[in-house]
C-alpha positions as CSV (number, residue, x, y, z in Angstrom):
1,X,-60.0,-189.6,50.0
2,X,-57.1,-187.6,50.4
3,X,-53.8,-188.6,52.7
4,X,-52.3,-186.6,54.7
5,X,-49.3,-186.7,56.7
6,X,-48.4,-184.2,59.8
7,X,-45.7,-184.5,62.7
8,X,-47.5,-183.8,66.1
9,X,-45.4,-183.8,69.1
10,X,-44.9,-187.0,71.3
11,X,-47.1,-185.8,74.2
12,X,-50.4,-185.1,71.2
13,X,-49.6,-188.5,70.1
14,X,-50.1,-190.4,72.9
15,X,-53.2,-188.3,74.4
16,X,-55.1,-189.2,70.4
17,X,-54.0,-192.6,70.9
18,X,-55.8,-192.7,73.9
19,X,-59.1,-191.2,73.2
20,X,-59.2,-192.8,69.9
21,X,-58.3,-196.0,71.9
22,X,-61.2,-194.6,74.3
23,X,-63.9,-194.1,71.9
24,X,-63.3,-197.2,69.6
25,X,-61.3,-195.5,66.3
26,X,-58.4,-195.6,65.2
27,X,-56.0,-192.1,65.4
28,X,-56.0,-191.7,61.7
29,X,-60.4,-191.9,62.2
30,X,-60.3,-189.8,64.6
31,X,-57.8,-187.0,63.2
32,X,-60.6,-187.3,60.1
33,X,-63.5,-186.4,62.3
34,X,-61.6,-183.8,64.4
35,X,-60.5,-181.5,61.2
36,X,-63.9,-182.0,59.9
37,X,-65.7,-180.3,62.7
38,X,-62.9,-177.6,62.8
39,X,-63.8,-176.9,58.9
40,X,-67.0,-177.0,59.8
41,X,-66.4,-174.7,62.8
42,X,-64.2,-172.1,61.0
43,X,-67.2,-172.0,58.4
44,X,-69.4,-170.8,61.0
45,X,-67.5,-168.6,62.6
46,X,-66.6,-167.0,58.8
47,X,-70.3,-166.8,58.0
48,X,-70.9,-165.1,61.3
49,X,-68.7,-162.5,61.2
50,X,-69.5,-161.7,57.6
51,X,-73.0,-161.6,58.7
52,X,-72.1,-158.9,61.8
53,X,-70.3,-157.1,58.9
54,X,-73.0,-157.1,56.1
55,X,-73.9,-153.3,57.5
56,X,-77.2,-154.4,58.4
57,X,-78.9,-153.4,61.4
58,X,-78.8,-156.0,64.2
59,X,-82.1,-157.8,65.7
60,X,-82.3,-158.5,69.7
61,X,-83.2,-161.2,70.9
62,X,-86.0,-159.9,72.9
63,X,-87.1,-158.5,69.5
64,X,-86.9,-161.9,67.4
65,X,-89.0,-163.7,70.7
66,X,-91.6,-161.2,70.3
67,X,-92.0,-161.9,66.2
68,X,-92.0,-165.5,66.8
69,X,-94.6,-164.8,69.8
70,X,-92.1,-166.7,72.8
């Protein structure tokens, strides 16, 4: 595991000490978790718009009901 150190301002600080306080982590644990569902967020978002951009024809959503027979 990598560390990594960042300056947040005062006011960020004490809100993530809170909710980490809140849901029973440390701020460090929960720093972890927050930038891995951001990666994990920005991933999806990258593999969507490269999928709107691929040239290919869109399907509706009427359309993929009626295929799966909804």
């Amino acid at each position: 595991m990598t560390n990594l150190s960042v300056h947040i301002p005062d006011q960020a600080a004490t809100a993530l000490a809170g909710l980490a306080r809140f849901q029973g982590q440390t701020p460090e644990q929960l720093v972890a978790a927050l930038v891995e569902h951001y990666l994990e967020d920005a991933k999806d978002l990258s593999d969507a718009l490269a999928a709107l951009n691929d040239g290919e024809q869109p399907i509706s959503l009427e359309e993929v009901k009626r295929e799966l027979g909804l």
